[in-house]
C-alpha positions in Angstrom: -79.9 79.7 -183.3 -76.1 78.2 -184.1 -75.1 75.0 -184.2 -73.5 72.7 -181.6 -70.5 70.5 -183.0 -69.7 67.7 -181.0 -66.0 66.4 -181.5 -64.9 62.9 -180.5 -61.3 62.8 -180.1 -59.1 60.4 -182.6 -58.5 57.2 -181.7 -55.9 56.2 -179.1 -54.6 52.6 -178.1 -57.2 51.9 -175.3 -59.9 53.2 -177.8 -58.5 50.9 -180.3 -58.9 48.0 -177.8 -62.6 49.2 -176.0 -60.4 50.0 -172.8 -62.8 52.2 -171.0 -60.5 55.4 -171.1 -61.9 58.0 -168.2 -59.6 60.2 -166.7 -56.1 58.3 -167.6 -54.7 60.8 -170.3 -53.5 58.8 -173.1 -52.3 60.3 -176.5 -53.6 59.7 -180.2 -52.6 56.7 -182.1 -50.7 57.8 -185.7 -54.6 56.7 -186.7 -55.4 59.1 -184.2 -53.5 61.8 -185.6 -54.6 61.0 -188.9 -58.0 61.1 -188.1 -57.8 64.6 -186.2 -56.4 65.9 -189.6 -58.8 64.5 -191.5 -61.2 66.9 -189.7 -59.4 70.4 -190.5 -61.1 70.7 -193.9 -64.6 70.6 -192.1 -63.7 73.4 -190.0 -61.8 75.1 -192.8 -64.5 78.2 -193.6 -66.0 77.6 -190.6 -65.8 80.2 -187.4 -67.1 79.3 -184.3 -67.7 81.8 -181.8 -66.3 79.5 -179.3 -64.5 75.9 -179.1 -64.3 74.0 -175.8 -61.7 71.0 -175.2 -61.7 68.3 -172.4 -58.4 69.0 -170.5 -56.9 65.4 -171.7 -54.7 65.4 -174.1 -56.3 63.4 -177.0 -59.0 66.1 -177.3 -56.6 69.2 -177.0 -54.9 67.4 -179.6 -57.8 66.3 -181.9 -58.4 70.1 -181.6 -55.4 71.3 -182.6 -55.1 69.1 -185.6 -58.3 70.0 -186.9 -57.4 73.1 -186.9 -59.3 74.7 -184.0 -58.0 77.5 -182.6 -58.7 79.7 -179.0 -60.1 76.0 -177.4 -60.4 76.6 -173.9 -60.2 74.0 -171.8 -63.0 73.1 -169.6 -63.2 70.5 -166.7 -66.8 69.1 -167.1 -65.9 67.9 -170.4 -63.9 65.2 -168.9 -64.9 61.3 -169.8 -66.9 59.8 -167.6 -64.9 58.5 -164.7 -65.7 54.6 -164.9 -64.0 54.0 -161.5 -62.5 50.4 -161.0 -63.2 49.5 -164.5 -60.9 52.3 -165.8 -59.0 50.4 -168.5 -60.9 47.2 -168.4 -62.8 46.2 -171.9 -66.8 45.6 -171.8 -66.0 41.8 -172.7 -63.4 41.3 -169.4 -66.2 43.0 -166.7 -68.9 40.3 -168.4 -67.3 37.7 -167.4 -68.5 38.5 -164.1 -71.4 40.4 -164.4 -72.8 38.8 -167.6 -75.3 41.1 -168.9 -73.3 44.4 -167.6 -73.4 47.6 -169.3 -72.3 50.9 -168.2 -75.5 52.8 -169.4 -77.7 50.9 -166.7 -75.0 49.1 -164.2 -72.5 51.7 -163.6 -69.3 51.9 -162.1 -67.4 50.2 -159.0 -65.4 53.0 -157.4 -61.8 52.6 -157.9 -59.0 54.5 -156.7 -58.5 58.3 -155.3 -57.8 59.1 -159.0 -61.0 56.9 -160.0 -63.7 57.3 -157.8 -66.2 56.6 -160.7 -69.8 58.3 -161.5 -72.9 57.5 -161.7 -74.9 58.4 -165.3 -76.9 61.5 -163.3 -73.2 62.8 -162.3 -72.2 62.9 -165.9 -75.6 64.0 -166.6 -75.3 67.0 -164.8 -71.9 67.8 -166.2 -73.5 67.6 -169.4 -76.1 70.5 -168.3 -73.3 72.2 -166.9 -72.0 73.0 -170.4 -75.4 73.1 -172.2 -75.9 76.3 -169.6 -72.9 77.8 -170.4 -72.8 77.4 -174.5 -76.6 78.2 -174.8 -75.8 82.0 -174.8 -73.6 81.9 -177.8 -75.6 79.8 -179.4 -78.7 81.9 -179.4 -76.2 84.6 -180.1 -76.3 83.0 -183.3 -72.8 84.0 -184.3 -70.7 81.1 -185.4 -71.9 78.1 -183.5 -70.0 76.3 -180.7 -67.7 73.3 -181.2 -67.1 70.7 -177.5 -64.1 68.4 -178.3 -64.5 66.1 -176.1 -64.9 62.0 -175.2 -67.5 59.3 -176.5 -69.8 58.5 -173.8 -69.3 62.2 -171.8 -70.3 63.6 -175.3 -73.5 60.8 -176.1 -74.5 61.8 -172.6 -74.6 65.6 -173.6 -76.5 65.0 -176.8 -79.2 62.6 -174.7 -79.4 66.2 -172.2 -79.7 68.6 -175.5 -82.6 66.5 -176.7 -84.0 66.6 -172.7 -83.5 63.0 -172.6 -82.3 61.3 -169.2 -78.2 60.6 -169.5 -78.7 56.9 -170.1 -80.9 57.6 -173.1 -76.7 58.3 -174.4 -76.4 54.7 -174.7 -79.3 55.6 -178.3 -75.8 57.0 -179.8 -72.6 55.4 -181.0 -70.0 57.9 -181.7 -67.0 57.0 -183.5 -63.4 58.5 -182.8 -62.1 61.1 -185.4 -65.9 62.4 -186.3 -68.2 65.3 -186.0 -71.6 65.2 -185.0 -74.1 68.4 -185.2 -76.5 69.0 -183.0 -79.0 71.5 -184.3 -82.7 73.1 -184.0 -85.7 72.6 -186.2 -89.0 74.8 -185.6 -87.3 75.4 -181.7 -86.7 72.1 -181.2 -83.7 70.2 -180.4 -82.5 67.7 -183.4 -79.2 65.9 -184.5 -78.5 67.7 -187.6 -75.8 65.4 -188.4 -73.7 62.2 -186.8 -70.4 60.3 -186.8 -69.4 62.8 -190.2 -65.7 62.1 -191.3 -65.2 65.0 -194.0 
């Protein structure tokens, strides 16, 4: 069985500043950028059989400038859609709700644009694209690579190790690195986290 690379985009101002960045599409930082290159040597003799982008610009980008060619774009790798607390740091929503965190509090619903999700909606997501890489993988022909967004991509590595979504919260993922996401004996493993090359 292939690999599964996990790419969190490069950083980008509201990263830079723990905004909780859902659906608003904002571009890479220059630290972005430089981190997005930074990642073209790992993928340099590599050849996945397929590569998988979040439509929002800072992963298409992160993609490109690693040097990832043929990404197709794919809706259920969107960030999680934090709803009214789109753009609000973890520090401004505990001045209200004290002991808050996403992984067991949720969202508000914001907005049309924001409607927010619950971990189990991103969850299932997160299956979603396990069910449709799993062929390929057992194809054994490359590996995949999902370029994607911190907490969409911790929840999908909680769901490859059949752990429930909010088990995600177990995995700090850094912008501008690779994670692996492997098999040992038939069973799911992290192979390898948070790699800068």
């Amino acid at each position: 069985m292939s690999d599964l690379l996990l790419v969190r985009h490069g950083e980008t101002a509201w990263s830079a500043d723990g905004r909780h960045t859902g659906r608003t599409d904002v571009p890479l930082t220059a630290r972005g950028v430089e981190e997005a290159i930074s990642l073209a040597p790992y993928f340099r003799d590599r050849h996945p059989a397929l590569v998988l982008t979040s439509p929002l610009r800072r992963a298409v980008a992160t993609a490109q400038l690693a040097g990832l060619t043929g990404g197709i774009t794919d809706s259920d790798l969107y960030e999680w859609d934090y709803g009214g607390y789109e753009g609000v740091t973890t520090a401004e929503i505990q001045r209200t709700v004290p002991d808050w965190s996403l992984w067991t509090h949720g969202v508000p619903p914001g907005d049309a644009e924001h409607p927010g999700e619950s971990a189990a909606q991103v969850g299932a997501r997160a299956d979603r694209v396990l069910a449709r890489v799993a062929p390929v993988l057992r194809a054994d022909g490359g590996g995949v690579v999902v370029v994607a967004h911190g907490h969409f991509l911790r929840v999908l590595t909680a769901r490859y190790l059949r752990l429930d979504p909010e088990e995600g919260r177990l995995f700090l993922l850094r912008t501008g690195t690779v994670s692996m996401l492997s098999t040992e004996h038939g069973l799911p493993v992290i192979a390898g986290w948070n790699t800068r090359p």
